[in-house]
N, C-alpha and C positions, 0 to 999 in steps of 0.2 A: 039662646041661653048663654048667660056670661060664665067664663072659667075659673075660674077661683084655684091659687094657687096654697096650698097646705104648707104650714109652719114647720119645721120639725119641735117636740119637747123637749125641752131643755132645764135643767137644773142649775140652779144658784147654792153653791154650797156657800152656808155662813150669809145670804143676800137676806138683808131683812123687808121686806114690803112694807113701805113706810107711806101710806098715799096719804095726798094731801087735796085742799081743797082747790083748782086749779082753774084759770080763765082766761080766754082767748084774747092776744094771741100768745103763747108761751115762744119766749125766747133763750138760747141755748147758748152759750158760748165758752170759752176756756175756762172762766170762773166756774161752768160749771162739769168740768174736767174734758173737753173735747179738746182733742182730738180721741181722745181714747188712752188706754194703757197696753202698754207691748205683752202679748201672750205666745206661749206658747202651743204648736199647735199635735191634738194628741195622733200618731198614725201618719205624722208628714215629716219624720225622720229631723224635726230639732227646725222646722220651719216655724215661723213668728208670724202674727197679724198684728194689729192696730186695735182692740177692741173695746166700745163705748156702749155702756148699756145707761140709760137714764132713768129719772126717779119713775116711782109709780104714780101718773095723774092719776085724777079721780073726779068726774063732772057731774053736778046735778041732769042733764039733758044727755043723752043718748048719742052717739054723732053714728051716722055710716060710713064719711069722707075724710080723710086724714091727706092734708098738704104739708111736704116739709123740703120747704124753700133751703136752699144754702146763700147763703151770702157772704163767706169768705171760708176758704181754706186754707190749709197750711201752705200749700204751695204760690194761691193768689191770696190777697189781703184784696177786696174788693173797693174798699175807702181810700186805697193810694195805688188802686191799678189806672194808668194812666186814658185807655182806648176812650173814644167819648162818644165817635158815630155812630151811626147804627147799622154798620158791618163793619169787619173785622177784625184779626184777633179772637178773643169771646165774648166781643158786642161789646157793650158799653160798657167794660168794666164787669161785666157778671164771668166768675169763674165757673168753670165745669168740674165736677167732682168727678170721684171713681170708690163704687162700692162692691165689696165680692158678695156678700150676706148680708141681708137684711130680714130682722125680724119684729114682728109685733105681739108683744106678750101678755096674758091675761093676769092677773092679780095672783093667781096659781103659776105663774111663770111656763105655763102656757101656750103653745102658738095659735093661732085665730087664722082664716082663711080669709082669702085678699084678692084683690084683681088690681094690678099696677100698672099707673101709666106714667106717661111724664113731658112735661113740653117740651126738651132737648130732644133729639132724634137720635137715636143711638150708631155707633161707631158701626162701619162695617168691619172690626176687627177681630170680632165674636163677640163683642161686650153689648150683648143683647139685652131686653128685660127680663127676660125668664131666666136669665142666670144670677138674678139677683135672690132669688131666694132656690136653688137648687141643692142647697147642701153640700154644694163642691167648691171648694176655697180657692182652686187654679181659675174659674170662670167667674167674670163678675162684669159687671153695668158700669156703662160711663156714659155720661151724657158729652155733646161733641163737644168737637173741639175746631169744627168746622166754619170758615167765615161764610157762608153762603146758608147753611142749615141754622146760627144762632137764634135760637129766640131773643127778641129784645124785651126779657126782662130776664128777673133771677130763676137760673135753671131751678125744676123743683121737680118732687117724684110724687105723684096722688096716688094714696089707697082708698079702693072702695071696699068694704068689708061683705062676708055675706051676712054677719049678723049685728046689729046695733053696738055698740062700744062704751061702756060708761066710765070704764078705767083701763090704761093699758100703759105700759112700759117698750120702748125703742132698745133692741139691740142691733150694731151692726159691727162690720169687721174691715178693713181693709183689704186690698189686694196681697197674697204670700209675697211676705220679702220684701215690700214693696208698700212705702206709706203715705206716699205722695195725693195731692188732690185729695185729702182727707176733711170733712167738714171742720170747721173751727165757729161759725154764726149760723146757726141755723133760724128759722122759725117754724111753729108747728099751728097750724089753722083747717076749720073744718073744710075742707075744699075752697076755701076763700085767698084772695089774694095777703100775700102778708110785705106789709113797709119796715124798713129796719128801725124806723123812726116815730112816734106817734102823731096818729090824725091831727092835722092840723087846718084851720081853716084858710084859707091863702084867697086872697084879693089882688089882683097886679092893677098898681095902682098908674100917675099920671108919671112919662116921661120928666127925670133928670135933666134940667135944661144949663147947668154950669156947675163947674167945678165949688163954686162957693155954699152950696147946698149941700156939696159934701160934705162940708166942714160942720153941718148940721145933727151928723148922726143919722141913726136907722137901717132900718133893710132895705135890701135893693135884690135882681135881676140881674144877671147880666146878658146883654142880646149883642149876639155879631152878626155884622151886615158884610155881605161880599164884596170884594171893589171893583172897580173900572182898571183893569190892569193893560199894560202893553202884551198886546201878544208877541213871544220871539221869533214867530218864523214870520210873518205876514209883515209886523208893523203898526198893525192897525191896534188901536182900543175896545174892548171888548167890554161886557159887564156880566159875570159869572155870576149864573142864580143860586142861592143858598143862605146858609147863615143859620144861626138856631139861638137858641138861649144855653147859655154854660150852665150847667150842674154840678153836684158832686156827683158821687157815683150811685148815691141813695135816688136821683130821681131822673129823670127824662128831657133830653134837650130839646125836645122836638115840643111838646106843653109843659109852661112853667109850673111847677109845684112848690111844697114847702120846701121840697129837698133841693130845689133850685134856689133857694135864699143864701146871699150874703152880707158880711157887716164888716168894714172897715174899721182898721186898728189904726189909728194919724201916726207918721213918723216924721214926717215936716207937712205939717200944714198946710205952712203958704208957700212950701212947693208944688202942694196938692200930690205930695205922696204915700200911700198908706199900705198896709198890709190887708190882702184879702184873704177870708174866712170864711168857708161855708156854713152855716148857723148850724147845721142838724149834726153833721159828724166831726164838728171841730178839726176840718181841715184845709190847711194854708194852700193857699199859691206857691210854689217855691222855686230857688232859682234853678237854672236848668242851662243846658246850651241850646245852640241857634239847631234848629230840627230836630227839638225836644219832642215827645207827647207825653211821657210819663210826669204830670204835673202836680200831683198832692202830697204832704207831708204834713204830721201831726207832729210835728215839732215847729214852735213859731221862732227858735232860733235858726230853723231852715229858711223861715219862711221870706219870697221875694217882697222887694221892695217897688212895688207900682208906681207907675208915678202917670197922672190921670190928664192928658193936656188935648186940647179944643182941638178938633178935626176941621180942618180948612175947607171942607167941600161940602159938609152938613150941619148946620145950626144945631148945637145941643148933644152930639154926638160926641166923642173921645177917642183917642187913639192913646192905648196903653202901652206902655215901654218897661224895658227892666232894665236895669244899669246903664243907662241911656245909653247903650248900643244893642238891644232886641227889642224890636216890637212881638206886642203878641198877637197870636190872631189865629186862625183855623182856615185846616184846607177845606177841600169842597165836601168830605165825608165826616166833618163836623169836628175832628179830633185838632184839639190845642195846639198849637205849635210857635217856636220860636224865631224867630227870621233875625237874619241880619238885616240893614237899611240895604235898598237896591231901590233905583231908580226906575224899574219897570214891575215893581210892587211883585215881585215873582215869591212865591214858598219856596221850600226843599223840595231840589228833583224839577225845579219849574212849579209847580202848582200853584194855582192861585191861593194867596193868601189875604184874609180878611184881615183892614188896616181900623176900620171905624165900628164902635160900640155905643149901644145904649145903657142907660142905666134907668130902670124903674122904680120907684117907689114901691111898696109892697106895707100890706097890712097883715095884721098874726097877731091874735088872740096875746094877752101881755101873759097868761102863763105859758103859751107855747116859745117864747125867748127870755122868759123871766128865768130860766135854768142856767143862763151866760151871767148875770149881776149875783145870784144866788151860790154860784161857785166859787166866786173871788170873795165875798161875804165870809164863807166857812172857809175857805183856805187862810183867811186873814185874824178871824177867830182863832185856828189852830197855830196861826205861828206866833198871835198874843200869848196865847197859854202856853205854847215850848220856852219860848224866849223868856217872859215876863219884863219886856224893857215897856215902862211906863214912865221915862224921863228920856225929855228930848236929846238929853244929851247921851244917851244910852243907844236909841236909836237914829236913823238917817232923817228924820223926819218929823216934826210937829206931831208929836202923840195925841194931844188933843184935836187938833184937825183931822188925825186919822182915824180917830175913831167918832169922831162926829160924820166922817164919809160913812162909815160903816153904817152908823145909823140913821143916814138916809137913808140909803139903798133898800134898808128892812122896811123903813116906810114906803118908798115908792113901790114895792112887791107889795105893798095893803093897798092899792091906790086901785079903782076899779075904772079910771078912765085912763091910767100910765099910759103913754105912746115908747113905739119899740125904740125912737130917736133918747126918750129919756135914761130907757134901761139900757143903748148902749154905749150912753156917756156916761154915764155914771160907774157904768162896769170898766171902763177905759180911766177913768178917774181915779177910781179905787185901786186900780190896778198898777197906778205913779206910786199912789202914797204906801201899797202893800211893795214896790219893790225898795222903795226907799227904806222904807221900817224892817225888812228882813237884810238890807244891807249891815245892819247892825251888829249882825252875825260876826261879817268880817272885822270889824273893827273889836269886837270882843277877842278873835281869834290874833287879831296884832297886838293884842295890850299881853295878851298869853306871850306872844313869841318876845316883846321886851320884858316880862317876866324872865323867859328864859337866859335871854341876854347879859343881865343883871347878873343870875345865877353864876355867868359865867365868870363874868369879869368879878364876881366873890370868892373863884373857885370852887363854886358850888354848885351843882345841880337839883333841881327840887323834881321829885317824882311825880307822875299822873296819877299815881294812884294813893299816897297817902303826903298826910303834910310834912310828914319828918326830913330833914336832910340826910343827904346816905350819899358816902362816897361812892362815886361810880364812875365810868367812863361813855364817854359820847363821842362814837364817830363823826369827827368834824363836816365831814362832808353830807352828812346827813341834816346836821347842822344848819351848812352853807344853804343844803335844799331846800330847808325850810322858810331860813330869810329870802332866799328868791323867791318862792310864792307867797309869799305874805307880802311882800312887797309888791309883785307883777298883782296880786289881788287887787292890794291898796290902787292902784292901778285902774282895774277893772272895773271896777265895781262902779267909776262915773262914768262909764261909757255899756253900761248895758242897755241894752234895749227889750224886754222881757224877762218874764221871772224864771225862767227856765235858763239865762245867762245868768240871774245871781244863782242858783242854784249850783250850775257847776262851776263857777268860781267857788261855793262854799266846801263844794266836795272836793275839791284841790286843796285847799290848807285843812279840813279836817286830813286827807290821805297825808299828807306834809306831816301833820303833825301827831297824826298815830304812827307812820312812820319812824319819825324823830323819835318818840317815848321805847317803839318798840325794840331803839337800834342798841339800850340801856346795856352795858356788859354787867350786870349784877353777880356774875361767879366767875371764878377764873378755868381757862381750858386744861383738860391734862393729855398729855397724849396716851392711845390715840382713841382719835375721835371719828366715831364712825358713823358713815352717811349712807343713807337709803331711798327708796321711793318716797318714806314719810318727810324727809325733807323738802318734797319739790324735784324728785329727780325724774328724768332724766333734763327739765328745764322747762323751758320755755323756745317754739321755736321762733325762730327771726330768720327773713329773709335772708339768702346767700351766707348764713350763718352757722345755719344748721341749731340746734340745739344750745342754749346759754342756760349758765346756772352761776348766782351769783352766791357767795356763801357768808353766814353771818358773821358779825366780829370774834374773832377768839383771842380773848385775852389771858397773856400765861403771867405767873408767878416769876419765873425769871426769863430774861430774852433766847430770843429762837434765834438762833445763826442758821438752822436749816431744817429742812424734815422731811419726808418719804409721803408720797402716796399711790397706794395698792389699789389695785382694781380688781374686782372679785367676781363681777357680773356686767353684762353689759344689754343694751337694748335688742340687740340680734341672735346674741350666743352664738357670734363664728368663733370659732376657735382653731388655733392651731398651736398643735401639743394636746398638753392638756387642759388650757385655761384660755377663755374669755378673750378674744383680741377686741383694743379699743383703739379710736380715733381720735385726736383730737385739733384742733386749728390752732386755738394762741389758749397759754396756760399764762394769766395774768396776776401780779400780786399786787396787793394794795397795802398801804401805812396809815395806822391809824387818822390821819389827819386826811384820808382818801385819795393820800397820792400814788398811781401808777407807777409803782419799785420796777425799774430800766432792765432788763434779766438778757443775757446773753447765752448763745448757746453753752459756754463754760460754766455758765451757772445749772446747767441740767446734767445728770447722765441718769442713766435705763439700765434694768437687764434684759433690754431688748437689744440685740445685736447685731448689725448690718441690715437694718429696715429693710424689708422687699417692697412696700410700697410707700408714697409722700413724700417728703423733703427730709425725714428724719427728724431729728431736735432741732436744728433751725426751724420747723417749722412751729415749732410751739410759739418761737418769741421772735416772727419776724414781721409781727405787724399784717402778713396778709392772712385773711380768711379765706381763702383758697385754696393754702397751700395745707399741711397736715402732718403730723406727728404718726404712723402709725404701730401698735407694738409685735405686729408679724414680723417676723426674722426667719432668714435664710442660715443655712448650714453650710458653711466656708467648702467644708470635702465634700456634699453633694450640692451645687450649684441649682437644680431641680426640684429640692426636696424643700417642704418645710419642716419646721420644729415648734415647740413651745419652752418657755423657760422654762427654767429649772424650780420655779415657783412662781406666786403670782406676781402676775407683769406689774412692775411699779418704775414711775419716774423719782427720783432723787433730786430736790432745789434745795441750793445753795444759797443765799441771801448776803450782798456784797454789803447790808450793813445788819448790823444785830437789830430786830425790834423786839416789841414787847407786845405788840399785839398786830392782828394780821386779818386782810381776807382777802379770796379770790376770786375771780370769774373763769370760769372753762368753756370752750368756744366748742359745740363738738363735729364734729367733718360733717358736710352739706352735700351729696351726691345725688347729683340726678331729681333734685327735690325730694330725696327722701335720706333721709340722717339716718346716719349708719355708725352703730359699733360705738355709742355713746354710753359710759360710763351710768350706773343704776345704781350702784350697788361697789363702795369703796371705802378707805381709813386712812387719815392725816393720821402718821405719828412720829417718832422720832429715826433722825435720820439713820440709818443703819441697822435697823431692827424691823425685824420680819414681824406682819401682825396676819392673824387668821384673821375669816371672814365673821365672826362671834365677836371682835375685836380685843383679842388676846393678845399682848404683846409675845415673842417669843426669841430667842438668840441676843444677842449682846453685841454690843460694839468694841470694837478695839483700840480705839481713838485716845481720849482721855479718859475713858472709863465714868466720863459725868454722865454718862446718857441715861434717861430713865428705860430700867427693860419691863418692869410690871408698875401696875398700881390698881390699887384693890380697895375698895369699899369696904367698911362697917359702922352697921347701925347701934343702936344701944342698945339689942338685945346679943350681937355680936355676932347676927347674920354677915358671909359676907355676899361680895357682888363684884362684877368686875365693870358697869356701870351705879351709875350714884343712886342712894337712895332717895325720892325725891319730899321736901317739904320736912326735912328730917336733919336731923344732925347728924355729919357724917362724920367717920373717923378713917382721913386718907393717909393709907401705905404707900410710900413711893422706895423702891428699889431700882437703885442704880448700878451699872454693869460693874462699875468699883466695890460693890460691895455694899457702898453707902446705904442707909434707910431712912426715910424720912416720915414721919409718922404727924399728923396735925388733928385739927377740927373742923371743920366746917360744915352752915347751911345748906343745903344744896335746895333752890329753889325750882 
């Protein structure tokens, strides 16, 4: 008698059961929210899981068996794991999962009784199978992780039911705390095996006898043969039995299948060098060092450059190279690898390494590759319709020609005798004239930047967002950034080699040049001007740097000779006294035209007094990030003790010429790899004047009496504000320690 293991019920508050009409095999992935979403868990004191509940199927036939294969997890991507043999690692590329719960739900949301197996052999860790549905969230299932116990296919878990199933819904949970080895591709089949890819009919066809058939087009095989190597201790020549056929990680090196098909991309021809492509999971060869295995990337601007040239010891064979100093080849456990040239043909570590390859022909059903010409088809449609350049001179390339390709290619997909050699030159073809016609982009994007150019040299700037001219200011060096990348584009854009290189060349001058729009000073600054986590605080980090924060333009109404900034909060909250101590590495000023203002330590002082730790004020502005600013201070009569200021810590700069507009970068101290005591939470205002953390100006200067001590918003109902009101016509107060007042109007956008 079989044991059947009991569900617990479980409620869906707010879960609507929405079944649908469903057919094998159902495939599952991020698109359709796995990994799961972070829960809390009730009774385990503020502990979290991973949890993925999926839709409710619903079958005309009954099932008793339920398979749910994983094929990639968060932690493996199983399409660019690299292992290829059939041991080691987790076999060929199939990852192992880890689940604590697992549940099978009835349309009543339900549990149903089960008996679970699974062809991974379970961990001797306690991650047994009967922990997989126990109701205890500390104990759960993992399939191994063992090179001796892998199954060589994709680990999966079978349920037998005790009662027939015609709809049911999947909940599981992760491990507490712990969200690793989480499914991300599942598939779900009656006890059937399930392929990530669809059935396809595959035929290996007659051996590749010369590189010039390459140049033909088509699918191919690829088979590695072992070679006749020097052995190093004896002397003698040897011949190491093995070899297999390469795959991706969708199929098996050991029988060729569909999932073992590739199609070359030409990148010199009559070098015979091309880009390889596994058909089913759209992924590259890519470059690697010499005792590589991890060898797939779905990027073809990763992707290696092959170069396919005659084998001297076997007619018809090949010996593949990458940057003509690696060959490629496999050791004797079937995994890829990269060698440098040696004269006794040895791998990494010594192992024999395979020098000579076949290439097969292969036959496939033309809808089974007609999805490679059918994607550059609709990609090519959608960036006719974004664009709309239908003049050659608009775009990089013969508009007419380009879309007379397009309208091959829809024909040869109606062609009921098409060979796979047709659909993948055609899709190679289509694929010149779609990068050249989306290069177009950039040259739209340079006729914008002498636009702006124009503008300038009018004294004008014209907005992104409406036609009117409008006095403004433009940080020069944002400027300058913009004609470098439009120009390093203009650049680029003849030497791509995929459309995924015009792509980010395009997203470089779009960044450039939202950038550029966004650097616009449309209002002027008043002091002071206060900063918080909504700006981007406490940074960005940077290596050996610790935390950077660069801050926008502030452009004032008349020039700054100098100004104060207070610090109010900081990323740690040490404090000594009563307020916030912070660190900083170099305090940097910039001039509207982006140049780096020279600041010496006389250009700073503090009410921080006699530093206990860092270089003091030199270290703000002496160039090293190492060194450090920080605002702890010792107590002169107790040498022992600390203090805090007598209010909040602020540095005082000086500026050795007057500007009119300003910004900065703050470097903030880098310890131990973890940044410490960096500024969150501070107020730029005027020099001599104390500001609270509300940013209130408060106290007076004794100087010239010109300094602003308050300024105060009001709207036209004569609310006021001590920030602006926005989208509104303001009416700005400015009171100065003289007494003066100064009262105006303005937008404040």
């Amino acid at each position: 008698m079989k044991h059947f293991l009991l569900t617990a019920i479980v409620a869906f508050a707010g879960l609507v059961a929405s079944a649908q009409s469903s057919t094998w095999p159902i495939t599952l992935t991020t698109a359709n929210g796995l990994p799961g979403a972070l829960e809390v868990i009730d009774d385990y004191e503020g502990d979290t899981v991973i949890t993925f509940v999926s839709d409710l199927y619903k079958f005309d036939e009954p099932i008793t068996k339920l398979r749910v294969t994983v094929v990639s997890t968060n932690t493996v991507d199983a399409q660019s794991y690299g292992t290829t043999g059939t041991t080691g690692g987790n076999g060929p590329g199939f990852p192992f999962f880890c689940i604590s719960e697992l549940r099978i739900l009835k349309a009543n949301n339900k549990g149903t009784n089960f008996e679970a197996t699974s062809n991974a052999a379970s961990l001797n860790s306690g991650a047994y199978m009967e922990y997989i549905n126990d109701g205890i969230y500390d104990t759960y299932f993992s399939t191994t992780t063992y090179m001796g116990d892998c199954p060589q296919a994709y680990h999966y878990i079978e349920f037998e039911f005790e009662e027939p199933m015609s709809e049911f819904r999947l909940k599981w949970h992760s491990r507490v705390n712990n969200y690793e080895n989480m499914p991300t591709h599942i598939g779900l089949t009656p006890g059937t095996e399930y392929l990530p890819y669809p059935e396809q009919e595959f035929v290996l066809g007659e051996k590749v006898a010369s590189a010039d058939e390459l140049a033909q087009g088509g699918v191919y095989v690829l088979e590695g043969h072992a070679p006749e190597y020097l052995h190093s201790f004896t002397g003698t020549k040897r011949t190491y039995p093995g070899g297999g056929f390469w795959h991706s990680p969708y199929g098996s090196h050991v029988t060729p299948n569909a999932a073992s098909a590739i199609y070359l991309i030409p990148v010199d021809v009559q070098e015979d060098i091309y880009k390889v492509v596994w058909l089913n999971n759209k992924r590259y060869m890519k470059n690697s060092g010499a005792g590589e295995t991890y060898h797939w990337t779905d990027s073809e601007a990763d992707a290696a450059f092959v170069k396919f040239a005659p084998c001297d010891s076997v007619s018809g064979d090949f010996i593949l190279t990458i940057s003509d100093t690696l060959l490629l080849g496999h050791d004797a456990m079937g995994r890829m690898v990269l060698v440098e040239h040696k004269a006794d043909k040895m791998g990494k570590r010594g192992r024999p390494t395979a020098w000579n390859f076949t290439l097969h022909k292969v036959e496939l059903n033309a809808s089974a590759i007609g999805f490679v010409l059918q994607d550059v088809i609709d990609e090519a449609e959608r960036r006719i319709e974004r664009l709309g350049f239908h003049d050659d001179e608009d775009c990089g390339c013969s508009y007419t020609e380009f879309a007379a390709e397009i309208e091959r290619g829809k024909n040869l997909l109606k062609k009921s005798d098409v060979t796979s050699a047709e659909i993948i030159n055609a899709k190679n073809k289509l694929t010149g004239y779609l990068m050249e016609y989306a290069a177009g982009e950039i040259y739209t994007y340079s006729d914008s930047v002498d636009g702006i150019l124009q503008a300038k040299e009018d004294g004008e700037i014209k907005t992104s967002a409406a036609p009117d001219w409008v006095i403004g200011t433009y940080p020069i060096n944002f400027l300058n950034a913009l004609l470098a990348t439009s120009d390093n584009a203009l650049a680029d854009i003849e030497e791509v080699g995929c459309m995924e290189d015009v792509d980010n060349i395009i997203d470089g001058v779009k960044a450039a040049t939202d950038k550029f729009w966004a650097g616009r000073i449309d209002e002027f600054a008043t002091f002071p001007i206060r900063i918080d986590e909504s700006d981007g605080l406490p940074g960005v980090v940077q290596e050996n740097t610790g935390y950077v924060w660069e801050s926008p333009y502030y452009l004032f109404e008349k020039e700054v000779t100098a100004f104060r900034f207070t610090v109010f909060e900081t990323n740690t909250g040490n404090k000594f006294g009563n307020y916030d101590s912070y660190a900083l590495g170099e305090f940097q000023v910039y001039d509207i035209s982006g140049n780096l203002i020279e600041l010496t330590p006389d250009n700073f002082k503090t009410n921080s007094i006699a530093p206990l730790y860092g270089a003091g004020i030199k270290g703000l502005c002496d160039g090293s990030f190492t060194t450090y600013f920080n605002s702890a201070v010792r107590e002169e009569q107790d040498p022992g003790g600390y203090t805090g200021t007598e209010g909040y810590p602020y540095i005082e700069v000086t500026l050795p010429t007057p500007v009119s507009a300003f910004c900065y970068k703050q470097y903030g101290r880098y310890y131990g790899f973890n940044p410490i005591d960096t500024p969150v939470k501070f107020a730029i205002g005027a020099a001599g004047v104390d500001v609270t953390p509300d940013g209130t100006s408060i106290g007076s200067v004794a100087a010239d009496g010109d300094e602003p001590v308050s300024v105060t918003y009001y709207n036209v109902a004569g609310a006021s504000s001590v920030t602006p009101f926005r989208n509104t016509v303001n009416i700005v107060k400015t009171v100065y320690a003289n007494g003066k007042v100064d009262t105006y109007k303005r937008v404040m956008k």
